[in-house]
C-alpha positions in Angstrom: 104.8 27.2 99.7 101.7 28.5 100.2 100.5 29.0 103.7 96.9 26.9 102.7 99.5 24.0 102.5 101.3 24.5 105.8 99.4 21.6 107.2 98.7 17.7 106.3 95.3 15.3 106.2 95.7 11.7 105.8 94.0 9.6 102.0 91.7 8.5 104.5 90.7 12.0 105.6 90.2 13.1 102.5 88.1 10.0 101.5 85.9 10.3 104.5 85.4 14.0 103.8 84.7 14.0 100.3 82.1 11.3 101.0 80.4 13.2 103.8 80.2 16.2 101.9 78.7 13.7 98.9 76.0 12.7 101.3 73.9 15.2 102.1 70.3 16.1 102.4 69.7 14.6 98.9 70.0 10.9 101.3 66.4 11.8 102.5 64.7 13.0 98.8 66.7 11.0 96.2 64.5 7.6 95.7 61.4 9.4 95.2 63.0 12.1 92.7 64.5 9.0 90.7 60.9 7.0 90.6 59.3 9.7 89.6 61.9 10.4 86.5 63.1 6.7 86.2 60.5 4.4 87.6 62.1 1.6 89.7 64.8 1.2 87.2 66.1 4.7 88.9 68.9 2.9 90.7 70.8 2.2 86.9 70.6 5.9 87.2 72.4 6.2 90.1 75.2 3.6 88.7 75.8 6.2 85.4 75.9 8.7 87.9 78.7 7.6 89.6 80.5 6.8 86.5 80.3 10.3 85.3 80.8 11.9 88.6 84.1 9.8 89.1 85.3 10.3 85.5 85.5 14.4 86.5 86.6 13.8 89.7 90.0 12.2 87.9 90.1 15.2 85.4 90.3 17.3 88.7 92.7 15.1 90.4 94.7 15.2 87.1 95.2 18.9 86.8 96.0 19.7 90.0 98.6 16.5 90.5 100.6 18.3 87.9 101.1 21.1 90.0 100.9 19.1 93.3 102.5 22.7 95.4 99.7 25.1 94.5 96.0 25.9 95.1 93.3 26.0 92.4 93.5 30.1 92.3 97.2 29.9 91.7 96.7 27.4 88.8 94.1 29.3 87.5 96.7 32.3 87.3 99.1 29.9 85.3 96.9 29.4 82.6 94.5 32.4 82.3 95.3 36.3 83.2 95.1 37.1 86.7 91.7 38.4 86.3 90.5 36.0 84.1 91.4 33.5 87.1 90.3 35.7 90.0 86.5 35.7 88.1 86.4 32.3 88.1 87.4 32.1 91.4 84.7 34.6 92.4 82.2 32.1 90.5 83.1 29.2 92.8 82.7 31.0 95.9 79.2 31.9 94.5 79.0 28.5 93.8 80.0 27.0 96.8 78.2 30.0 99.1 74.8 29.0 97.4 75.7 25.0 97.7 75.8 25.4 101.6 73.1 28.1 101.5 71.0 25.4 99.7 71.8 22.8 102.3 71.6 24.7 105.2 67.8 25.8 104.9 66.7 22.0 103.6 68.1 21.0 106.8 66.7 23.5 109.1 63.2 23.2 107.5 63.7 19.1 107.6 64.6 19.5 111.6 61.6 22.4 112.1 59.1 19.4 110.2 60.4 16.0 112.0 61.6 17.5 115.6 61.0 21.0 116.5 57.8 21.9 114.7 57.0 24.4 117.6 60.4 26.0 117.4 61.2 29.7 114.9 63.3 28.5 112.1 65.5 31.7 113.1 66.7 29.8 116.5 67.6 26.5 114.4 69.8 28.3 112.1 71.7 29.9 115.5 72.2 26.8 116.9 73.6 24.9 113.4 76.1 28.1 113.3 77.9 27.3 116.5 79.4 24.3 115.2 80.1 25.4 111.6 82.1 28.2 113.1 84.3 25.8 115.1 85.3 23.9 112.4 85.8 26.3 110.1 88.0 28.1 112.4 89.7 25.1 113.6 91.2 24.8 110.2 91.8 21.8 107.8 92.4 19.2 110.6 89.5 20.1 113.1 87.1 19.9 110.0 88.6 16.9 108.0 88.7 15.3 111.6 84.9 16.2 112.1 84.5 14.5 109.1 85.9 11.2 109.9 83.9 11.3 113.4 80.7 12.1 111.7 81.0 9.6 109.0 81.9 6.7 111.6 79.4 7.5 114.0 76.4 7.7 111.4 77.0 4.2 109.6 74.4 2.6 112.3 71.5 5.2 110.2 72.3 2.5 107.2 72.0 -0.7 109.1 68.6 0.7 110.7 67.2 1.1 107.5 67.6 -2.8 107.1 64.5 -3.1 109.5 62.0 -3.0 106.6 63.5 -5.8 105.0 60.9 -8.2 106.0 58.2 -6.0 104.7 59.9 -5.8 101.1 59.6 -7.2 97.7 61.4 -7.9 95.0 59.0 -8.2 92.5 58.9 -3.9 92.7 62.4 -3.9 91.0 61.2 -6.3 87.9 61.0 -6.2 85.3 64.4 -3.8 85.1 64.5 -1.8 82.2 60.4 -1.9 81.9 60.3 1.1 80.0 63.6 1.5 78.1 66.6 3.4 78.6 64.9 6.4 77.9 63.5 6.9 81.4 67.0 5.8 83.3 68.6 8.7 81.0 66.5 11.5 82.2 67.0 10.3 85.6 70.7 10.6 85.7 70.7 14.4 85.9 68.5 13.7 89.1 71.5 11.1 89.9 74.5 13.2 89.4 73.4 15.9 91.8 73.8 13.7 94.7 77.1 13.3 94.1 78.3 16.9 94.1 80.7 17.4 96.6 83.7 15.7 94.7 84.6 19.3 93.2 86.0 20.3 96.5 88.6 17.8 95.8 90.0 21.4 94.3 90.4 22.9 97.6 91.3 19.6 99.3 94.1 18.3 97.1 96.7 20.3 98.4 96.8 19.1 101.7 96.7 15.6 101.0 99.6 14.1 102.8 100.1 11.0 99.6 99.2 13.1 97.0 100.3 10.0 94.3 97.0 7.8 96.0 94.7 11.1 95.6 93.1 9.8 92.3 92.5 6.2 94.3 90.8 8.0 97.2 88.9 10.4 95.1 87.6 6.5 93.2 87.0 4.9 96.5 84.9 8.0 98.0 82.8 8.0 94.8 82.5 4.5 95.4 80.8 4.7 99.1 78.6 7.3 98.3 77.4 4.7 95.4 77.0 1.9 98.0 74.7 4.3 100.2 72.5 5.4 97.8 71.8 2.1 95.9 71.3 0.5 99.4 69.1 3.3 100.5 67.6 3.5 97.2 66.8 0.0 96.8 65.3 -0.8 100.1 62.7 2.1 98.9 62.1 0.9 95.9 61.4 -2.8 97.8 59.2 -2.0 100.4 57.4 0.9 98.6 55.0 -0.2 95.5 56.3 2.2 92.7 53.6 4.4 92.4 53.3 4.5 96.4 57.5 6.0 97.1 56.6 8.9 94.6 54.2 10.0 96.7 56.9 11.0 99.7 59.1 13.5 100.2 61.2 12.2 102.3 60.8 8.2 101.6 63.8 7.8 103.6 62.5 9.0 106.8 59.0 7.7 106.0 60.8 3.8 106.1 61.9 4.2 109.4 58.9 6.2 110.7 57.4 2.7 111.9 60.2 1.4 113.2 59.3 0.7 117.4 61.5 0.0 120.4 59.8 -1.2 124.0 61.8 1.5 125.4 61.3 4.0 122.8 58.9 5.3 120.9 59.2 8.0 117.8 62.4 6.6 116.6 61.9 9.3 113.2 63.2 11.8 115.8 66.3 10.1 116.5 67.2 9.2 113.7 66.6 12.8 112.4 68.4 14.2 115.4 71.5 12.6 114.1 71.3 13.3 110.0 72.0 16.9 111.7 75.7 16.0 111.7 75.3 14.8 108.2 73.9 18.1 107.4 76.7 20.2 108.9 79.2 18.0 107.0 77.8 18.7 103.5 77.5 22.6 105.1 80.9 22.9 106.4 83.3 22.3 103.4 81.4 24.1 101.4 81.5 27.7 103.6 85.4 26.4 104.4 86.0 26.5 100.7 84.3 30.2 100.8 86.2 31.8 103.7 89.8 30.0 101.9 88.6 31.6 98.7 88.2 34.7 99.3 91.0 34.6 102.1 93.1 33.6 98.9 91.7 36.4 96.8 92.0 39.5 98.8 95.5 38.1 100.7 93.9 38.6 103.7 93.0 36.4 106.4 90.7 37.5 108.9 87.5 36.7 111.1 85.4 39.2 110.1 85.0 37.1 107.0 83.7 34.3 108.6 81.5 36.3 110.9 79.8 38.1 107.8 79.1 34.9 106.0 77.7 33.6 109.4 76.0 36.9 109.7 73.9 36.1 105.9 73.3 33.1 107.1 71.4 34.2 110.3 70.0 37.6 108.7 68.4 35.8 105.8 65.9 34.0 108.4 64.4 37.3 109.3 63.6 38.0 105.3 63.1 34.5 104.2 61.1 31.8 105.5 62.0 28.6 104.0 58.8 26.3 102.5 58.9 22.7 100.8 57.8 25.1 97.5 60.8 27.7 97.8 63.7 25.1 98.9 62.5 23.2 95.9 62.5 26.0 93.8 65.8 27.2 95.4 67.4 23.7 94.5 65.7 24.1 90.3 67.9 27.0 90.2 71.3 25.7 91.8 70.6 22.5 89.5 72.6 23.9 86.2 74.8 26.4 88.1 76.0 23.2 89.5 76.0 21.1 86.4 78.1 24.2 84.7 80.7 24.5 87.7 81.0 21.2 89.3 81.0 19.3 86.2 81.0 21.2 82.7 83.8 23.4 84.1 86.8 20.5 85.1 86.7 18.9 82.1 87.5 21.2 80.0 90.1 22.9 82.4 91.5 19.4 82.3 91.4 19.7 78.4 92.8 23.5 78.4 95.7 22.4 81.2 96.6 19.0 78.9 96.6 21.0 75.9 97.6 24.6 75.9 101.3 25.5 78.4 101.7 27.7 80.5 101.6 31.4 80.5 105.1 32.8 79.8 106.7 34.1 82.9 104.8 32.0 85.4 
């Protein structure tokens, strides 16, 4: 067996970690990028998106249950040439390096706008590597237990954004369908992004201790994420007029901006201060699923790996500067890398696996 399988993480593990990795920065932006695509009718969107995010996430649960003793590269070596399936390894770890990439400068820039304004990108990113290295070097456990802890400790954010309530109105969701399904269709490639993270389910399958309950756990992570971002996105959509919410970039943190205690004021920068650990557990698996990748690759497993993808990481800041414009433009570009790997791509593996055997001698 291989040695990426030497150790176990519980169904709930993996739930919890797929659904962290699921909510990400896209918590802060995704109400105002669906009204401005879908109107208020954006959180049908969001319902389709989950439909077809979960219906992939079974076709990757499917191929690798049938060969519940191996990673995704050796599968990929079943079916293809070695080569063949060493490439497309290469492109995930491309994938998954520009995925955390992606989220990791959002949420620097997001912390640099809400808390630190005064404070050099450049030291952000330092401090955000010290715990991505930890986990990463802690293994499975340490990060799938980070997970778990991160996920738990954050469910008071949701609650808080309950506050509004009294200031909402339901007459901003009617009437639904207002302007046909038209505009709820082009909103669901706004609504599928959001749910990325469910492709990792490739990297965490194997260590999934009940690996018959893995296609229930992928279902019920799917399923959370969905309850967050309706609530989240309905709340918005209630206390914003429509034309007001697409007018914010960050609607989420702009609903609890008013938000007072006696003993506390700018709550914003609480709340913010704690989305960090969402952001490192969208960050984490991603550059986890890089270091395993290539440590799978090249046979090798060693630190400098992890310290040169660190290294980028921290370098870039001295060459690149990340703006609202650039991070934008950053995430227009990932958008149909991601729509080709994460969801294009396991479907018709599942199709190849279910239809075509094994290479002879393997």
């Amino acid at each position: 067996m291989s040695t990426f399988m030497k150790k176990e993480i519980s169904l709930l593990h993996f739930i919890l970690t797929i659904t962290s990795i699921e909510i990400g920065t896209s918590i802060l932006t995704l109400p105002a990028e669906l009204a401005q695509a879908s109107g208020t009718d954006g959180w049908i969107s969001i319902l389709i998106g989950y439909v077809l995010s979960t219906i992939v996430s079974l076709c990757i649960i499917k191929v690798m249950s049938k060969h519940p003793g191996k990673t995704m590269l050796q599968i990929l070596h079943l079916y293809f040439s070695s080569i063949i399936g060493n490439v497309m390894m290469v492109i995930w770890i491309i994938y998954s390096f520009i995925s955390a990439f992606s989220i990791f400068v959002s949420s620097v820039f997001i912390i640099n706008e809400w808390i630190l304004p005064n404070t050099p990108n450049y030291f952000i990113s330092v401090l955000f590597i010290v715990p991505i290295y930890m986990a990463i070097r802690g293994g499975i456990r340490v990060l799938s237990g980070f997970q778990v802890v991160v996920f738990f400790s954050t469910l008071w954010l949701l609650l808080v954004l309950l506050f509004p309530l009294d200031q909402s109105h339901f007459v901003f969701l009617l009437p639904i369908l207002k302007e046909g399904w038209e505009p709820v269709i082009q909103g669901v490639r706004i609504a599928v992004f959001p749910f990325l993270g469910f492709e990792l389910a490739y990297l965490f399958y194997p260590y999934i201790k009940n690996k018959e309950h893995a296609a229930k756990g992928i279902i019920i992570a799917n399923s959370i994420t969905l309850l967050i971002y309706l609530e989240i996105t309905i709340i918005c959509y209630m206390v914003f007029s429509p034309d007001e919410i697409t007018k914010y970039i960050w609607p989420t943190l702009t609903l609890v901006k008013p938000i007072h205690f006696a003993f506390l004021e700018r709550f914003e920068i609480v709340y913010v201060s704690f989305y960090i650990l969402i952001f490192l557990s969208s960050v984490i698996p991603y550059l986890f699923f890089v270091t395993e990748g290539i440590s799978e690759l090249t046979k090798r497993r060693e630190r400098s790996q992890l310290y040169i993808i660190l290294g980028i990481f921290i370098v870039s800041y001295l060459f690149y500067q990340p703006y609202f414009t650039n991070i934008n433009l950053l995430n227009i570009l990932l958008a149909p890398f991601s729509y080709i790997v994460a969801f294009t791509f396991p479907v018709f593996f599942w199709l190849y696996v279910m239809l075509v055997p094994k290479r002879k001698g393997t």
